[in-house]
LUMLUMFI-642063 format. One record per residue: x, y, z of N, C-alpha, C in turn; residue number from 1. Coordinates in steps of 0.2 Angstrom, whole numbers, always signed. Example, Ala and Ser with C-alpha at 12.3 -4.5 7.8 and 13.67 -1.06 7.14 Angstrom:
<atoms>
((+66, -28, +39), (+62, -22, +39), (+66, -16, +39), 1)
((+64, -11, +35), (+68, -5, +36), (+64, +0, +39), 2)
</atoms>
This chain:
<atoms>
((+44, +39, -31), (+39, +41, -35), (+40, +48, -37), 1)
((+42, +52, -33), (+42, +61, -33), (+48, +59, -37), 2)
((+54, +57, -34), (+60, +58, -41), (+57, +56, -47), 3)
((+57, +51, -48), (+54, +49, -56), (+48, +54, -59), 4)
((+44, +58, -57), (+40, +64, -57), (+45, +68, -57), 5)
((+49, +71, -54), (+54, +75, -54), (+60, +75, -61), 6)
((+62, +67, -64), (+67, +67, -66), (+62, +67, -74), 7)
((+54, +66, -76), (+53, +68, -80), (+51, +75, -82), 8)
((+48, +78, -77), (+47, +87, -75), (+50, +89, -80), 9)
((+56, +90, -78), (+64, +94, -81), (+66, +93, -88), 10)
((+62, +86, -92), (+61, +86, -98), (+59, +92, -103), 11)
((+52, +94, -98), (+46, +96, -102), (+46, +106, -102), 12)
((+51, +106, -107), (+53, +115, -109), (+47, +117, -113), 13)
((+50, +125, -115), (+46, +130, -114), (+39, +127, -120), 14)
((+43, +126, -122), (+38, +123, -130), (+32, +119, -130), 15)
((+30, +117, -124), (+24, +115, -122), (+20, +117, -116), 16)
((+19, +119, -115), (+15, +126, -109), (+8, +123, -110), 17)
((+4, +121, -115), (-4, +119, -115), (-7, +119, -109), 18)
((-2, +113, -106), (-6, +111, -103), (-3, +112, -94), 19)
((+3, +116, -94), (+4, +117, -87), (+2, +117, -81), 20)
((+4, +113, -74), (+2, +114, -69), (+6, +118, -65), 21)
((+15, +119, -67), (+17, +123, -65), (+24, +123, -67), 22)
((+29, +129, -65), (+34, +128, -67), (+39, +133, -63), 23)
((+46, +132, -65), (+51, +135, -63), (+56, +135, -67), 24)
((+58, +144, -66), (+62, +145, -75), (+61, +143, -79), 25)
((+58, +140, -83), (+56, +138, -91), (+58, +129, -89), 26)
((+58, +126, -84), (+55, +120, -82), (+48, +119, -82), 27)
((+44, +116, -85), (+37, +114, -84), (+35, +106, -81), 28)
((+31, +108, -77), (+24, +100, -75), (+21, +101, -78), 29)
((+17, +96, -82), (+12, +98, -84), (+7, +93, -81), 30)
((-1, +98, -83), (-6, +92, -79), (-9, +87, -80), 31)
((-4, +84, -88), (-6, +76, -87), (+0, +73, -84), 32)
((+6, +75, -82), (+11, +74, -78), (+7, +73, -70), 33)
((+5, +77, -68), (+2, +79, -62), (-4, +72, -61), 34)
((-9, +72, -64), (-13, +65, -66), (-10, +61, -66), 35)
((-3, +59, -68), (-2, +51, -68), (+2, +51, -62), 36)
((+6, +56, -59), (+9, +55, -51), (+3, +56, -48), 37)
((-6, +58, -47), (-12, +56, -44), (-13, +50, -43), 38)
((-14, +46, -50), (-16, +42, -49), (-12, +34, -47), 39)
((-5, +37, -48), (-1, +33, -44), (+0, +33, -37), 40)
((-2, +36, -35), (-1, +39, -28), (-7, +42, -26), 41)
((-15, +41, -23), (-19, +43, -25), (-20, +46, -18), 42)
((-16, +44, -12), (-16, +45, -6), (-15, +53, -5), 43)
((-9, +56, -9), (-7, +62, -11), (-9, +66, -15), 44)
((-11, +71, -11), (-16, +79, -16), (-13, +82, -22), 45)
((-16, +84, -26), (-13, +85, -32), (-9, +92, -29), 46)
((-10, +96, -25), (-6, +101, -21), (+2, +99, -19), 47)
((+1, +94, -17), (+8, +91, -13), (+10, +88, -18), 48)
((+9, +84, -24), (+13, +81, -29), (+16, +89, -33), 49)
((+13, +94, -33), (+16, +99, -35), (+20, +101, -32), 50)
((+19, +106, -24), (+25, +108, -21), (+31, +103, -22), 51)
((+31, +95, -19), (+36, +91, -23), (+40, +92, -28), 52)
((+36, +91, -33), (+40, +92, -38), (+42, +100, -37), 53)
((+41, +107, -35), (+45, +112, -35), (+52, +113, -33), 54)
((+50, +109, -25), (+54, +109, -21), (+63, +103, -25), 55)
((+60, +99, -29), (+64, +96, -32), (+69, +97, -35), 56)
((+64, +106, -40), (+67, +106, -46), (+71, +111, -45), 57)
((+70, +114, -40), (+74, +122, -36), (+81, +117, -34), 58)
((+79, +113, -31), (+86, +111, -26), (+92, +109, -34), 59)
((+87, +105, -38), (+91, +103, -44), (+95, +108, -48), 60)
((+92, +115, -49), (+93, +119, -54), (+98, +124, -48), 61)
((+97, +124, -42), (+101, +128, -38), (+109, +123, -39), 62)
((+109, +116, -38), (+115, +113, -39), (+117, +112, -45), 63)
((+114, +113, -51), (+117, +113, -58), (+119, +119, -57), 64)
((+117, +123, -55), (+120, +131, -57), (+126, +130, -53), 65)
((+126, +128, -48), (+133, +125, -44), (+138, +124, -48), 66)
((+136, +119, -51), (+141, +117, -55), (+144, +108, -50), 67)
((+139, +107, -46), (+139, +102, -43), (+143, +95, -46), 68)
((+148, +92, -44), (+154, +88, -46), (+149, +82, -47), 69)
((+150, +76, -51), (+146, +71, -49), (+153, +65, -50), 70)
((+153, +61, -43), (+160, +57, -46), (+158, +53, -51), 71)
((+163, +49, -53), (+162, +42, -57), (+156, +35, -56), 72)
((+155, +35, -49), (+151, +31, -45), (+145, +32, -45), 73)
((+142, +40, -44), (+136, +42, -45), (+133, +43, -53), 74)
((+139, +45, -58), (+137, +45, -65), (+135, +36, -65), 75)
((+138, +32, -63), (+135, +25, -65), (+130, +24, -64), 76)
((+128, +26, -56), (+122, +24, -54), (+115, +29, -58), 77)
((+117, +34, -60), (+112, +38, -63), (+112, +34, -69), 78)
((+115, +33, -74), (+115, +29, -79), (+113, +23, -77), 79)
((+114, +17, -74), (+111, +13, -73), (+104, +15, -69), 80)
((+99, +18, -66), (+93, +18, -66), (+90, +23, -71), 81)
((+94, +26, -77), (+88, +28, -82), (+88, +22, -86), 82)
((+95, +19, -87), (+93, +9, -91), (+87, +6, -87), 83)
((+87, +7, -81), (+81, +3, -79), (+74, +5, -80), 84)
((+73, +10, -78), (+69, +15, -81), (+66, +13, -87), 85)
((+71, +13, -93), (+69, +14, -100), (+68, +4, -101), 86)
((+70, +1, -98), (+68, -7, -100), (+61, -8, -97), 87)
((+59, -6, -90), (+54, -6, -87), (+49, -2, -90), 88)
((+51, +3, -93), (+46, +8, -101), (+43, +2, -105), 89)
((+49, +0, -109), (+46, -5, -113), (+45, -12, -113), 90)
((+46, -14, -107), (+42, -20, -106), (+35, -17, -106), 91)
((+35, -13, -101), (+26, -10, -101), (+23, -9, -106), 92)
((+26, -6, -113), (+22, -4, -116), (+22, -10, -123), 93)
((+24, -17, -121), (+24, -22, -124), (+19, -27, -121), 94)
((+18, -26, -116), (+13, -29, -112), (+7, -26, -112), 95)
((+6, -20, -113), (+1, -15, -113), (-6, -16, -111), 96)
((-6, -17, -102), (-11, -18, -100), (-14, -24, -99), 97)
((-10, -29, -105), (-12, -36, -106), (-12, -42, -96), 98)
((-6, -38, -94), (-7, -43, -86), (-11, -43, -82), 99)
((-12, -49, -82), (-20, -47, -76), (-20, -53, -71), 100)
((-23, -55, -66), (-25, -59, -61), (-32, -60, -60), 101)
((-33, -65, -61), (-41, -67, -60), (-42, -68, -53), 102)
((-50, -68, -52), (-50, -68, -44), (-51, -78, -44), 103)
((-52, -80, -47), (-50, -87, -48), (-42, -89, -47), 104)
((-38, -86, -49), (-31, -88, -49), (-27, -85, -42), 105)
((-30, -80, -40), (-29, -78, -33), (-32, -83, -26), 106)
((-38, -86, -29), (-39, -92, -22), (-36, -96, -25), 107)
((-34, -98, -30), (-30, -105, -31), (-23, -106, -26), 108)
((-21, -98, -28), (-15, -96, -28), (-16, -97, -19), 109)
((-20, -93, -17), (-22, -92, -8), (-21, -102, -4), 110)
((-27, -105, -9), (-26, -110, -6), (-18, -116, -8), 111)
((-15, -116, -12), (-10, -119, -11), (-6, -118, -8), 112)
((-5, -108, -7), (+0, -108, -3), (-2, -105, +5), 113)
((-7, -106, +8), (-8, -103, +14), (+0, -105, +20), 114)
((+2, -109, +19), (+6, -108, +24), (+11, -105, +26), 115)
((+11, -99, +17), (+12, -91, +18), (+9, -86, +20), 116)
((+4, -86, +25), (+0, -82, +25), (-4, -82, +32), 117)
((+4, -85, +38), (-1, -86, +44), (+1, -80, +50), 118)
((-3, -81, +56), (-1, -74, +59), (+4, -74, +63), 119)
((+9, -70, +63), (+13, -73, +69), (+13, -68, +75), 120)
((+5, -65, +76), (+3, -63, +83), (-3, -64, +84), 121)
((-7, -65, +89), (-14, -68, +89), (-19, -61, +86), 122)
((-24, -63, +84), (-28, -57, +83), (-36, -59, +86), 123)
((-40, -54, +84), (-46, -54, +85), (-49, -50, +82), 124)
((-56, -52, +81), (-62, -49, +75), (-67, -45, +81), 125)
((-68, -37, +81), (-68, -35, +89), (-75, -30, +83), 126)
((-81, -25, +89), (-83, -21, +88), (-81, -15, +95), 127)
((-78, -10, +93), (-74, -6, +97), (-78, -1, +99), 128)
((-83, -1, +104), (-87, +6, +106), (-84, +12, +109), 129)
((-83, +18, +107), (-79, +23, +112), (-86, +27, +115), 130)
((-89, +28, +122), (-92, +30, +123), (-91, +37, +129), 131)
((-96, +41, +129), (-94, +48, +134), (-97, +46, +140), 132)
((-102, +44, +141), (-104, +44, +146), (-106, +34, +149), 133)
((-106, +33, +154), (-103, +29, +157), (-112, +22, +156), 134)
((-116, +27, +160), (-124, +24, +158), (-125, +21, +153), 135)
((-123, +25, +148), (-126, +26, +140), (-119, +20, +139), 136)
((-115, +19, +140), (-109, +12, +137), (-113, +6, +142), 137)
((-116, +6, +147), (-120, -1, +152), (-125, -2, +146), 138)
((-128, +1, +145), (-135, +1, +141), (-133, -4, +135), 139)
((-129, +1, +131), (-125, -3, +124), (-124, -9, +127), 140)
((-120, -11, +131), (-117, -19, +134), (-124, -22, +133), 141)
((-128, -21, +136), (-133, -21, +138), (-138, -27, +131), 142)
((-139, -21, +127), (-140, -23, +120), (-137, -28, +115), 143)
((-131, -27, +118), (-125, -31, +114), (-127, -38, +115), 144)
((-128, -40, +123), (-128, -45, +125), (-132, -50, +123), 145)
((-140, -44, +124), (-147, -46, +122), (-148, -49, +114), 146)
((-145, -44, +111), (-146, -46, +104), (-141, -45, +98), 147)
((-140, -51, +96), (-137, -55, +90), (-138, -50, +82), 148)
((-143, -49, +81), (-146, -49, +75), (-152, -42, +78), 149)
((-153, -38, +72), (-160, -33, +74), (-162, -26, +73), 150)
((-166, -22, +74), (-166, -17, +74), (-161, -12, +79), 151)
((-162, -14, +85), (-159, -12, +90), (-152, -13, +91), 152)
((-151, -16, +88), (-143, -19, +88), (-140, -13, +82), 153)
((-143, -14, +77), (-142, -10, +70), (-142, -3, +72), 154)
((-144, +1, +78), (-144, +6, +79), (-141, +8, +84), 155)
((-138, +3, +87), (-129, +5, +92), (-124, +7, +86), 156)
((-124, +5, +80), (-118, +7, +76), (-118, +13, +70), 157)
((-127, +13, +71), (-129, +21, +67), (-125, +27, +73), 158)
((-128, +24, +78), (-128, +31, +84), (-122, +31, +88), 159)
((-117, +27, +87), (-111, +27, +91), (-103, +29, +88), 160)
((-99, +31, +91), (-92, +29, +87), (-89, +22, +90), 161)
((-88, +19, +84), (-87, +12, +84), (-83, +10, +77), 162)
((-77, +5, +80), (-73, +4, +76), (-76, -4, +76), 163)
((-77, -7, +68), (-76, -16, +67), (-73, -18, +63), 164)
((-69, -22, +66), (-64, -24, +61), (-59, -30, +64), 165)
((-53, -32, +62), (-48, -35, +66), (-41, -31, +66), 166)
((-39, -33, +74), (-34, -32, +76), (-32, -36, +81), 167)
((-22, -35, +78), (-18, -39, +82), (-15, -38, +91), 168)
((-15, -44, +93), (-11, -41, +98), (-7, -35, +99), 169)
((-6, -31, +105), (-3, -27, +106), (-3, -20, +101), 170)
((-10, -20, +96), (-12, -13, +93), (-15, -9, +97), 171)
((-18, -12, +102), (-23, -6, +106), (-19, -5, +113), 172)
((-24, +0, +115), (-20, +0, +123), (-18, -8, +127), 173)
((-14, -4, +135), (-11, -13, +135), (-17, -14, +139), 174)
((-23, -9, +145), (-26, -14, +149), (-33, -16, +143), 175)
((-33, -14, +137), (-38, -17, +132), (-36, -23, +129), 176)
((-30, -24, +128), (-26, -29, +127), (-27, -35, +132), 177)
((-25, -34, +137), (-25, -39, +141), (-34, -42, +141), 178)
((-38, -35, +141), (-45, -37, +141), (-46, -44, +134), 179)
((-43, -41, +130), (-47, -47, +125), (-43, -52, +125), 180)
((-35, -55, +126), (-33, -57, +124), (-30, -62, +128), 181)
((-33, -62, +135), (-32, -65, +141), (-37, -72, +142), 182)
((-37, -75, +147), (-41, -80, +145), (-47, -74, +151), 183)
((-54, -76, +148), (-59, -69, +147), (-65, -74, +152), 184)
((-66, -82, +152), (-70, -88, +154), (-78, -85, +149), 185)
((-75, -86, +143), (-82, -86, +137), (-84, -80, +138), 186)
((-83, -73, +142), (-83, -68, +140), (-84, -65, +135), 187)
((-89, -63, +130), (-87, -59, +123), (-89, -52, +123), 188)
((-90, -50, +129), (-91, -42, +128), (-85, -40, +135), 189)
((-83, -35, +134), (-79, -34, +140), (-78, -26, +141), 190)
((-80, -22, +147), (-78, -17, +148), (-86, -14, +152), 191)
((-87, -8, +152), (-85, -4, +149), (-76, -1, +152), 192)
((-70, +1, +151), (-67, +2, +154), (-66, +10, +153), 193)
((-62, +15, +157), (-63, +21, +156), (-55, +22, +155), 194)
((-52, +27, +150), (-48, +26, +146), (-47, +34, +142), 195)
((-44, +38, +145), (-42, +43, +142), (-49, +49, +143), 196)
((-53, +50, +147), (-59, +53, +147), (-63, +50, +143), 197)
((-66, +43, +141), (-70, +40, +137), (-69, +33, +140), 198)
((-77, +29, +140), (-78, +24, +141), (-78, +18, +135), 199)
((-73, +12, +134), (-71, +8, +129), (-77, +2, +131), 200)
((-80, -1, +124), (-84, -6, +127), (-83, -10, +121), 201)
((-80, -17, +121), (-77, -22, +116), (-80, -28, +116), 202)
((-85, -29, +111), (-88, -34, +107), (-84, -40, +106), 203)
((-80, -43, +108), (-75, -50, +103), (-80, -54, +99), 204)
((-80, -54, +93), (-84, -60, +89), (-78, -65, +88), 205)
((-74, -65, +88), (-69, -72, +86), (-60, -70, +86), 206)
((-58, -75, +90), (-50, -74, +91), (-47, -79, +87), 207)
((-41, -77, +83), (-39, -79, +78), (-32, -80, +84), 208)
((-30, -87, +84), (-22, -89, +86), (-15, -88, +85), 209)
((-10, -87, +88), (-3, -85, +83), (-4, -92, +78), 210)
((-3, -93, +71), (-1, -96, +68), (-9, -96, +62), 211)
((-12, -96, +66), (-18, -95, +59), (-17, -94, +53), 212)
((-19, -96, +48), (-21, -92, +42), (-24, -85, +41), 213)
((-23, -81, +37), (-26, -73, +37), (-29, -76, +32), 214)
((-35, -72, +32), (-40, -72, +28), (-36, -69, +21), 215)
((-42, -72, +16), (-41, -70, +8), (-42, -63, +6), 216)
((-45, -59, +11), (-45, -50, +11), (-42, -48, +13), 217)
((-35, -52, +18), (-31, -47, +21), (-24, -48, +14), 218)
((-23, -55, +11), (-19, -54, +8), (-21, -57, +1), 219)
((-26, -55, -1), (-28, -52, -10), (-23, -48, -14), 220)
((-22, -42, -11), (-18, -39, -15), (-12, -41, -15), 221)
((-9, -42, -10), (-2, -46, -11), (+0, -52, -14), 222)
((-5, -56, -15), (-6, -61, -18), (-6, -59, -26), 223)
((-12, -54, -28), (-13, -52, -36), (-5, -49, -37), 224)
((-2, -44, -33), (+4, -43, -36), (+11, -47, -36), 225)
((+10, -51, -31), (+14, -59, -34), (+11, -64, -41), 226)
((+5, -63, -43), (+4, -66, -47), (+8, -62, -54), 227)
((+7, -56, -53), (+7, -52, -60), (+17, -51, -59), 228)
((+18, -51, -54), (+25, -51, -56), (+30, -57, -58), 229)
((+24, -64, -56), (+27, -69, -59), (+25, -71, -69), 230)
((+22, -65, -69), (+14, -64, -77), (+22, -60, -79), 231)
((+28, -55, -76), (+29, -52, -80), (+38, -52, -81), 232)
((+38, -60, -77), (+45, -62, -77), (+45, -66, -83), 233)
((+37, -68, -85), (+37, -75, -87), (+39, -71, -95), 234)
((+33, -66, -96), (+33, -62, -102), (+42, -59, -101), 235)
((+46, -55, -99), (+50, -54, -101), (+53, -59, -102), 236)
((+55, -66, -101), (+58, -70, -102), (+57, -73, -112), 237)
((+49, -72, -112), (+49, -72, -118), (+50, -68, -124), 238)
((+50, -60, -121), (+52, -54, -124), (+61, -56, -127), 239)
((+64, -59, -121), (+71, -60, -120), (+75, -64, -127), 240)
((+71, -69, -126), (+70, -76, -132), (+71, -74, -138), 241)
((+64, -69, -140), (+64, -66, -147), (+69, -62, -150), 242)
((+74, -57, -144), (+76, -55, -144), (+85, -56, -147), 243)
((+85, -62, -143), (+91, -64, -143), (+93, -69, -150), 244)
((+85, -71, -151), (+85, -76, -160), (+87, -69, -167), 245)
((+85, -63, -164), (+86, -58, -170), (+94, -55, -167), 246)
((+97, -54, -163), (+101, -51, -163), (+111, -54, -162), 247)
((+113, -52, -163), (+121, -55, -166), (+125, -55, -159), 248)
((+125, -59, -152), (+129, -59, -148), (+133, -65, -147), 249)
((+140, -61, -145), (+146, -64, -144), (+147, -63, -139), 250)
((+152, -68, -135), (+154, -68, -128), (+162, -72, -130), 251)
((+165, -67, -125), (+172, -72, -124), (+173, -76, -120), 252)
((+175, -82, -125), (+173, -91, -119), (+182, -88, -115), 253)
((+185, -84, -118), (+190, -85, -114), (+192, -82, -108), 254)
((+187, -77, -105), (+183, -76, -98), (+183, -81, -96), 255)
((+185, -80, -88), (+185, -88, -84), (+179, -87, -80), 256)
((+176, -91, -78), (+171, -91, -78), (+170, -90, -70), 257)
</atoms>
């Protein structure tokens, strides 16, 4: 993503400044440049998407001024990914926004093909209590035990640090590990156990087997972005069609095949 950021950067000369985020000798970013590596990368501060790209365009312009050799092999591949680059342009702005994934087509999709989508390590659906003091983690157990559903329950997770969620074998420590993943005799709370200066106390609501199916939230988006990439095989296939009915291609049959 910072190359592609970087290899459009170096485009953008003296002659459009408006709108600058930053630059190097008459190199410019500009900040709708910087907006769209944001919002591609949204994990990444607009900060670091800048130094990035500085850092890029120094080493580039210190090696142009080199006079840096490019063989034969590297000019291909340069060329072949601006080709790529410039198809994947315009198929996008052919499509224009049009591919989409319903959330209907995503369970169709989830349930025909679950047998792609099983685990192959066991897991569990867990509430992770980190607790400082040893008292105060018996009491918790305590309340956990007592009640299902409530106010008092609802108030272990206002007032505590506590992780809910799932995880797989072999994610947590190994004797927290062993704790939930051993046979436990219908145990679902376990611990509190003491662990790096803090007392751990582990809720199990439900253990998922190796081979299970993952839920439809853990693989949603993998699923939407399988749908859309078969959304834009299918359109380029038809882009291809129209293309080849308007244009004059020869091939030589006397190429062996």
């Amino acid at each position: 993503m910072f190359a592609a950021t970087f290899l459009f950067g170096c485009l953008q000369k003296k002659n459009n400044t408006g709108d600058v985020a930053a630059s190097v000798n008459d190199v410019f970013f500009t900040e709708t440049m910087l907006k769209r590596a944001v919002a591609t990368n949204p994990d990444i501060r607009a900060n670091e998407h800048i130094n990035a790209w500085i850092n890029n365009e120094l080493l580039y312009q210190a090696a142009v001024g080199m006079d840096v050799p490019l063989d034969i092999k590297l000019k291909a591949t340069i060329k072949k990914i601006s080709k790529s680059l410039t198809i994947k342009t315009y198929i996008d702005l052919l499509c224009n926004g049009s591919l989409k994934a319903t959330n209907q087509e995503i369970k169709e999709y989830y349930k025909k093909n679950k047998e792609q989508f099983l685990r192959y390590k066991p897991a569990a659906r867990i509430n992770h209590f980190i607790i400082s003091d040893k008292k105060e983690a018996t009491k918790i157990k305590s309340v956990l035990a007592k009640y299902k559903h409530g106010k008092k329950r609802d108030k272990l997770f206002i007032n505590n640090r506590v992780f809910s969620g799932i995880i797989t074998e072999g994610a947590l420590n190994k004797k927290l590990d062993k704790l939930i993943f051993t046979k436990r005799k219908k145990k679902n709370i376990v611990g509190p156990l003491y662990l790096k200066n803090k007392f751990h106390l582990i809720e199990i609501l439900e253990i998922f087997p190796k081979g299970s199916p993952l839920g439809l939230d853990f693989v949603h988006d993998e699923i939407y972005q399988r749908l859309i990439n078969k959304k834009l095989a299918s359109k380029k296939d038809e882009i291809l069609d129209s293309l080849r009915n308007e244009a004059e291609i020869v091939v030589n049959n006397k190429i062996k095949k």
